[in-house]
N, C-alpha and C positions, 0 to 999 in steps of 0.2 A: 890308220892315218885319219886326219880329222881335220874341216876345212870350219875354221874359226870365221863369222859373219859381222861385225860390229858395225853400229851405227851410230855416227859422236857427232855432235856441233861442228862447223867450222872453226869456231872460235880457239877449238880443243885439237884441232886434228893435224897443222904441225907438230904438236906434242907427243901426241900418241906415236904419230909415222916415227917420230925423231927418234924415240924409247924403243919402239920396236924391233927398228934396223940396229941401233946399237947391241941390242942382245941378240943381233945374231940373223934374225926373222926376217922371211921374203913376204915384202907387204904389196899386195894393190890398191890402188886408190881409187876410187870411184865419183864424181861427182853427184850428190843426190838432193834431192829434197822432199819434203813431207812435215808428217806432224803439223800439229795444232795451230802453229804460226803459221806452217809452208816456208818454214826458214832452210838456207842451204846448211845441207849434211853433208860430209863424208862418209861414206860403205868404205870399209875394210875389208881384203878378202886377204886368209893367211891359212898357209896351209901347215902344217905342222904334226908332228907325231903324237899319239893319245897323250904319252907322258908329259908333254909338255905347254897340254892344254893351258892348263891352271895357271900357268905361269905368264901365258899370253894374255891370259883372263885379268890376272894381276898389274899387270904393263898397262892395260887400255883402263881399267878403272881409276889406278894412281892417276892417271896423266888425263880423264876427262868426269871434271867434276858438275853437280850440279847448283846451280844457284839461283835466286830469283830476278825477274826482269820486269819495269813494267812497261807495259801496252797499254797504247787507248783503245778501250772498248765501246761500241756505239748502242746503244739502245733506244726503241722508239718509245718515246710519252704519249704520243695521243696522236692527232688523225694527221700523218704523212708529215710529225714532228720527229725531230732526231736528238740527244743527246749522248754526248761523247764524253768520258771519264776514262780515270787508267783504272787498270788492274792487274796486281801483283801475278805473276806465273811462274813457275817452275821451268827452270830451261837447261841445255845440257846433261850431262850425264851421258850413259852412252845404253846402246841395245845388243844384247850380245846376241847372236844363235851357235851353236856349235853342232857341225852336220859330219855324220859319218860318210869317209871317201872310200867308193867299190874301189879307183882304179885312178891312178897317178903316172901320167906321164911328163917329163921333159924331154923337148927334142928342137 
């Protein structure tokens, strides 16, 4: 058994959850955040048998893509001046981990 760990956008994460439970799969949802922005994430946690790793693997990538976004970025010019520009980022996508389970219970 194998406890599937994913980390996707919000942007992405009714999609993911939506895809998941329709094929079957007991999803938790996690409210998170992190990364470069500090933007809100969803944690996935899904527990699922070895063989049908790939297949969860395959659900949460279709369903969270990634795309560019732009941000204003600030930089200082000279003594305790500031200027702010955008620039382009990479955002979305998702972080998978995939952990081996000693010991599974429901009760």
């Amino acid at each position: 058994m194998k406890l599937v760990l994913a980390i996707v956008s919000n942007d992405d994460s009714a999609m993911v959850s939506t895809a998941l439970t329709k094929e079957g799969f007991h999803v938790t949802k996690l409210a998170t955040t992190g990364g470069f922005l500090m933007a809100g994430n969803t944690t996935f946690l899904t527990g699922t048998d070895d063989d049908k790793v790939d297949k969860v693997i395959e659900i949460i990538a279709a369903q969270s893509s990634k795309r560019t976004q732009i941000v204003p970025s600030t930089t200082t010019v000279d003594v305790g001046m500031y200027s702010s520009f955008p620039v382009e980022v990479t955002v979305g996508g998702s972080t998978i981990f995939v952990l081996n389970v000693e010991r599974y219970e429901k009760v």
